[in-house]
C-alpha positions as CSV (number, residue, x, y, z in Angstrom):
1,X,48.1,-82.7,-139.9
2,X,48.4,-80.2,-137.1
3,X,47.9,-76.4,-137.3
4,X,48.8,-75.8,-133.4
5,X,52.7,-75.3,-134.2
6,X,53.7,-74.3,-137.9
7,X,57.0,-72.5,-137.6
8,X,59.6,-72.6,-135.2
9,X,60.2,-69.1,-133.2
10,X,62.9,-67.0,-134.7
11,X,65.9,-67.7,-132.2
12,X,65.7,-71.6,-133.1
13,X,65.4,-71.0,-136.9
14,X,69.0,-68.2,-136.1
15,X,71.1,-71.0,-134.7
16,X,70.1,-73.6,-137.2
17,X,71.3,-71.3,-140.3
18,X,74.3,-70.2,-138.4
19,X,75.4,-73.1,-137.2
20,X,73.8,-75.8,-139.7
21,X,72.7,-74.1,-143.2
22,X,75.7,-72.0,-143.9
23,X,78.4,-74.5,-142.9
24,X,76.4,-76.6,-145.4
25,X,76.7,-74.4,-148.2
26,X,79.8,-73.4,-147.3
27,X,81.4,-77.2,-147.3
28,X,79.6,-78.7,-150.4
29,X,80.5,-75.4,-152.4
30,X,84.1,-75.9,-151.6
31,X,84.4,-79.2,-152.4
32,X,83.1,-78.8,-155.4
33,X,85.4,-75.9,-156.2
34,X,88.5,-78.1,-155.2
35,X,87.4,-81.2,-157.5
36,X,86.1,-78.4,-160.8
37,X,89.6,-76.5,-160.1
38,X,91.1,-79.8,-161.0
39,X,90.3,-79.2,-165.0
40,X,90.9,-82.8,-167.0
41,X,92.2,-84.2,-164.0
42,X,89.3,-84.6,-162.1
43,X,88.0,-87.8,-164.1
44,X,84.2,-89.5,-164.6
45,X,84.5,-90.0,-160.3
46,X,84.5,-86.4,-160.2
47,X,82.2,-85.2,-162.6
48,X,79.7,-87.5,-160.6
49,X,81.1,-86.2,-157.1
50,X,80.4,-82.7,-158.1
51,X,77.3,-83.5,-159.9
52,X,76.2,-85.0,-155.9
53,X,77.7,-81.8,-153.9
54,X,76.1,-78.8,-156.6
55,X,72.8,-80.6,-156.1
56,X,73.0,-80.6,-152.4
57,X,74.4,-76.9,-152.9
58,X,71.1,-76.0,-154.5
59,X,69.0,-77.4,-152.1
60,X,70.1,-76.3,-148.9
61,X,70.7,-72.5,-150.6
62,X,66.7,-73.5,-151.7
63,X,65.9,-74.0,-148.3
64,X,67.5,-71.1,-147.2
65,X,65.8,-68.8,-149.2
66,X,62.5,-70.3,-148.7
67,X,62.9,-70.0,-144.8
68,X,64.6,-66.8,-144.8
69,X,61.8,-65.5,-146.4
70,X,58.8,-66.9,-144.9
71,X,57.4,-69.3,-148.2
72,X,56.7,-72.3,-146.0
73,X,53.3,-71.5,-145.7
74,X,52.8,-71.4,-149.5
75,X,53.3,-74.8,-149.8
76,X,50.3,-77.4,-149.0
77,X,52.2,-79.6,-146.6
78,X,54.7,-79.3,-143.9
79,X,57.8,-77.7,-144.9
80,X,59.9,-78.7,-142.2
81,X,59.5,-82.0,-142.3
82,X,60.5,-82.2,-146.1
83,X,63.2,-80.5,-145.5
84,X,64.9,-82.6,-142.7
85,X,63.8,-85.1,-145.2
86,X,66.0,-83.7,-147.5
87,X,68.7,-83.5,-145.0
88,X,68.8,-86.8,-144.3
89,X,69.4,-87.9,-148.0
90,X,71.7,-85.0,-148.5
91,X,73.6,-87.0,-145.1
92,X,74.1,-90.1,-147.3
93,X,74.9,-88.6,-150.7
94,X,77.9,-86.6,-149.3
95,X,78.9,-89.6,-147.7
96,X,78.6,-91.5,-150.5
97,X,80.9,-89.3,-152.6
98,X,83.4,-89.3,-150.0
99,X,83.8,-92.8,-149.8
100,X,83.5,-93.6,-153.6
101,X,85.7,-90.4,-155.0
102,X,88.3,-91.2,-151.9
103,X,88.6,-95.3,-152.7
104,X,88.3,-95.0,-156.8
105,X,90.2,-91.9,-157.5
106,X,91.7,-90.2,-154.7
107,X,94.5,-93.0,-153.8
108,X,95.7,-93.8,-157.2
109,X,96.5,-89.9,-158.0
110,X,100.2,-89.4,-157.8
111,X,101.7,-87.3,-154.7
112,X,101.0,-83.1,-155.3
113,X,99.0,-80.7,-155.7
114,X,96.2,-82.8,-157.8
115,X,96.3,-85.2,-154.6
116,X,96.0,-82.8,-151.8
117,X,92.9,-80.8,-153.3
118,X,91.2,-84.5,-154.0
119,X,91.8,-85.1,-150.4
120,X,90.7,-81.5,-149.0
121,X,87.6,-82.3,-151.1
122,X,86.6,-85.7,-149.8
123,X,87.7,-84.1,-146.2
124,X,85.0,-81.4,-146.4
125,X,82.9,-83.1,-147.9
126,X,82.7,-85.7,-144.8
127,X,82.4,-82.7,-142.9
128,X,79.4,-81.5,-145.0
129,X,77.9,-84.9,-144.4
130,X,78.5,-84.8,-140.4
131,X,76.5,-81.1,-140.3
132,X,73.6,-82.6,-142.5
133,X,73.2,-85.4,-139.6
134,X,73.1,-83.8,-137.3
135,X,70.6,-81.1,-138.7
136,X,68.8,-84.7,-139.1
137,X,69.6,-85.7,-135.3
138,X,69.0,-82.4,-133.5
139,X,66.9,-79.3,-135.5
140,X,63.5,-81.4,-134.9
141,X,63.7,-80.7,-131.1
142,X,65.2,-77.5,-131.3
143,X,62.5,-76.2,-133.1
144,X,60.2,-77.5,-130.8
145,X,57.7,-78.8,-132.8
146,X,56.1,-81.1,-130.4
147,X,52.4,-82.0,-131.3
148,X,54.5,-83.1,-135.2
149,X,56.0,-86.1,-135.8
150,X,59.6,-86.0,-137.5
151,X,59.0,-88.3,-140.7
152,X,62.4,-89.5,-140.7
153,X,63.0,-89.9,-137.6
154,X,60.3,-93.1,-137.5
155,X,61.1,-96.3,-138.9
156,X,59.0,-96.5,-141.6
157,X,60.4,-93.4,-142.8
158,X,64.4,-94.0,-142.2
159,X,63.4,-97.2,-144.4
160,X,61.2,-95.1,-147.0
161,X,64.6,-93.1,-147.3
162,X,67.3,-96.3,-147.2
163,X,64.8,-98.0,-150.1
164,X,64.8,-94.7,-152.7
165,X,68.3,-93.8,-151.4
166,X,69.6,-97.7,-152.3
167,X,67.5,-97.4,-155.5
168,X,69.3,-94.3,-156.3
169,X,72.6,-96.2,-156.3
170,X,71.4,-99.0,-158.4
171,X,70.4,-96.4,-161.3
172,X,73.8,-94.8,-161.6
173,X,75.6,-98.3,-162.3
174,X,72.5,-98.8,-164.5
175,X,73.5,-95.5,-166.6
176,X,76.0,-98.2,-168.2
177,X,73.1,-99.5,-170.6
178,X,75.8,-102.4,-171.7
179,X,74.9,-103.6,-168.4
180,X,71.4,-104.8,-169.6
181,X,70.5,-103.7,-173.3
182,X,68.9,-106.3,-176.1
183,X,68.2,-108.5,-172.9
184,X,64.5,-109.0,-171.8
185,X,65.4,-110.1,-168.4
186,X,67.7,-107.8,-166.9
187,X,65.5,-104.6,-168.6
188,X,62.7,-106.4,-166.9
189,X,65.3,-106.0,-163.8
190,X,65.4,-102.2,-164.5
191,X,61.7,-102.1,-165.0
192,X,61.8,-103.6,-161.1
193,X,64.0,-101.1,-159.8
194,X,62.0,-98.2,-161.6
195,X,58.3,-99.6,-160.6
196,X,59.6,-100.0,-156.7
197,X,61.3,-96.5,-156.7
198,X,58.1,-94.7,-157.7
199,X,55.9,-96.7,-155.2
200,X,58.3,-96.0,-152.5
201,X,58.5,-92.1,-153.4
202,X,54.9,-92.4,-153.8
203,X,54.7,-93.4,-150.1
204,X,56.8,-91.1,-148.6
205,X,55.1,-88.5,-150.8
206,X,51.6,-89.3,-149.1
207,X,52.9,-89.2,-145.7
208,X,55.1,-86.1,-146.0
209,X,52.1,-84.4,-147.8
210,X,49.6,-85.6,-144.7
211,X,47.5,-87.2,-147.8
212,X,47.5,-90.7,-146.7
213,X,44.0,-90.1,-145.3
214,X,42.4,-89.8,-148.8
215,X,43.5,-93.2,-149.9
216,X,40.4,-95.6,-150.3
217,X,42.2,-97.9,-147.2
218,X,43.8,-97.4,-143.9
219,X,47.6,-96.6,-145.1
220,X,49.3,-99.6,-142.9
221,X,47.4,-101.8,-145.3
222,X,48.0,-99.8,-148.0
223,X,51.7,-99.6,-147.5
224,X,51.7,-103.5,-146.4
225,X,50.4,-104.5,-149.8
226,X,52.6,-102.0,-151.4
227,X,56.2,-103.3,-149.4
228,X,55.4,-107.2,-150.4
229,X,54.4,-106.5,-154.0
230,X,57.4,-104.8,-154.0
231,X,59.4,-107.5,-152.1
232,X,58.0,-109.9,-155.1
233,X,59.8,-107.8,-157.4
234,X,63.0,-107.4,-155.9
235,X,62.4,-111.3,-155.0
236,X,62.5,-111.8,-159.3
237,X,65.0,-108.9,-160.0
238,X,68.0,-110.7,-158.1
239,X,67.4,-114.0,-159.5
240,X,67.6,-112.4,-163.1
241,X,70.4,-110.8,-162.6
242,X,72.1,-113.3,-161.2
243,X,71.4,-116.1,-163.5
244,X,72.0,-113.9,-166.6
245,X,75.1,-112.0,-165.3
246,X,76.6,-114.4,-163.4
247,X,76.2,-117.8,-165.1
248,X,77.7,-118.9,-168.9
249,X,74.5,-121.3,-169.4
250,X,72.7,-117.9,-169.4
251,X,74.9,-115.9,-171.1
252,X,76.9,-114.3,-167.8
253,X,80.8,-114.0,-166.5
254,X,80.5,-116.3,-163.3
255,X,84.5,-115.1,-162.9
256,X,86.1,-111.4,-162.4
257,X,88.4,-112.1,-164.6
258,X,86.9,-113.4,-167.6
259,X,86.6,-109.4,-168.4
260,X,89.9,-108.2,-169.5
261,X,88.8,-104.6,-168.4
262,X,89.0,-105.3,-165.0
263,X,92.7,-105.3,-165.2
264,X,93.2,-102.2,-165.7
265,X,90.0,-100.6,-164.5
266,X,88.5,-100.5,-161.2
267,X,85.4,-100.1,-162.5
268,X,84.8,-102.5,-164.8
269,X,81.7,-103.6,-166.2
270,X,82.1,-107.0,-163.7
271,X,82.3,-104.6,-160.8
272,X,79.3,-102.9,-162.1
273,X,77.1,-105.7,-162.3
274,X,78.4,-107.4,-158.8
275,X,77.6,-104.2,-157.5
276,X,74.2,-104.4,-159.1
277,X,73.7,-107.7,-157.2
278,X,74.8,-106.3,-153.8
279,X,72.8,-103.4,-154.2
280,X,69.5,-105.5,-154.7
281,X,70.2,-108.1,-152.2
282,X,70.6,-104.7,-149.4
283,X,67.3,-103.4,-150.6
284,X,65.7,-106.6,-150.8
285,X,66.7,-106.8,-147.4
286,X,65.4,-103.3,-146.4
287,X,62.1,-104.0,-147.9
288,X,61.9,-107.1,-145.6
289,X,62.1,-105.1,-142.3
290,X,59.7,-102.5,-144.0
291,X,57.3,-105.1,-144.2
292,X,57.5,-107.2,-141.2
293,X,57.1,-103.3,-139.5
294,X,53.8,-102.9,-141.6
295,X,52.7,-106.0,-140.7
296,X,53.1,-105.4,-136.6
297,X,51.1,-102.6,-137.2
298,X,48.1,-104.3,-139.2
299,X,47.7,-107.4,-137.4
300,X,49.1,-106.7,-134.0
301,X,48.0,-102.8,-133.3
302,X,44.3,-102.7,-135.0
């Protein structure tokens, strides 16, 4: 890891909190604000949408701190590439409550008060997500960091972020443990999804940390071998599911409405385990790419 340029000069770090950080704060603060003023009206969709805009709260007011105060250089890797790291998830997760809060809950409130804070929320919370891109797009270069390499902003690291970030999904419909309890084959499903997670933080730990050059082989292999074990997994994952969620010989619901929840609920367990499905098929998907990239790079590059 370079030592040539460690911190970006002082004028660069000004604009990025004035601009960037503190409309951050100041957007995911407020929309939580609007959705916890909401008392017993803000519903399950909000409790999670809140949950998503405190955490992302937290961080960036962590951030802050740590480089208002000049802590980067307590830590034993490169700050600032964790933290557009960060950015980049924080990007999708505000995003992500927008669209889920706005299409599940948002639309079915009746016109009023209630309604207009929901959409003021989901408004600034888009708005929360356009500032975190673009501290994604645009603070590397501003701070001028030239002989570094934004993780993020390579491919194996925008796909390190799409795998966790899709995993992520996958384990909040999973916090419904109807979805696969006292069934060997979908918690060996969840035992995928778990496994692949923590070899893909793993990963992006190593290369954020500049510690891929203590494992015993080069790290394209290393990440090669780890990308197709993992596409095995996923591979076995959506076939499980599918047979035992989908299909009566297996004990499944092949039809939306053979669950009578689904009437009245949006939500439903059916939806939950189509979403499932989805979810896997995308990152199944996203660990293809990842590995034909690792394998241009092993048997095309060396």
């Amino acid at each position: 890891m370079s030592t040539g340029v460690t911190y970006p000069n002082l004028e660069a770090w000004n604009t990025v909190c004035c601009f960037l950080r503190l409309p951050q704060l100041f957007c995911t603060c407020v929309a939580f604000s609007l959705v916890a003023d909401m008392g017993i009206w803000r519903g399950d969709i909000g409790n999670w949408s809140m949950s998503i805009w405190g955490f992302c709260f937290a961080v960036t007011l962590i951030i802050v701190t740590v480089e208002f105060f000049d802590f980067e250089s307590r830590f034993p890797f490169f700050w600032y590439n964790l933290s557009i790291t960060y950015a980049c998830y924080a990007t999708l997760l505000c995003l992500l409550a927008s669209s889920i809060y706005s299409v599940t809950y948002v639309q079915f409130l009746p016109d009023g008060p209630l309604q207009d804070r929901a959409v003021a929320a989901t408004a600034v919370s888009c708005v929360a997500s356009a500032f975190y891109a673009i501290d994604v797009a645009f603070v590397w270069s501003c701070y001028e960091f030239e002989e570094i390499t934004c993780y993020v902003h390579t491919v194996p690291g925008l796909l390190k972020v799409l795998e966790t970030f899709t995993a992520g999904i996958i384990f909040t419909f999973l916090s419904n443990t109807s979805l696969y309890l006292h069934q060997p084959a979908l918690e060996w499903c969840v035992a995928v999804y778990s496994i692949c997670f923590i070899l893909a933080a793993l990963a992006m730990l190593l290369k954020l940390g500049g510690w891929e050059n203590m494992l015993p082989v080069r790290f394209p292999i290393f990440q090669l071998g780890l990308t197709l074990f993992s596409i095995l997994l996923y591979i076995s994952a959506l076939v499980l599911w599918l047979l035992y969620q989908f299909y009566e010989e297996f004990g499944g619901q092949p039809r939306w409405s053979d669950d009578i929840s689904c009437f009245d609920d949006l939500m439903c367990t059916w939806i939950q385990r189509m979403a499932v499905a989805i979810l896997t098929a995308i990152n199944l998907l996203i660990y293809v790419a990842d590995l034909v990239y690792w394998a241009c790079q092993v048997f095309y590059r060396d």
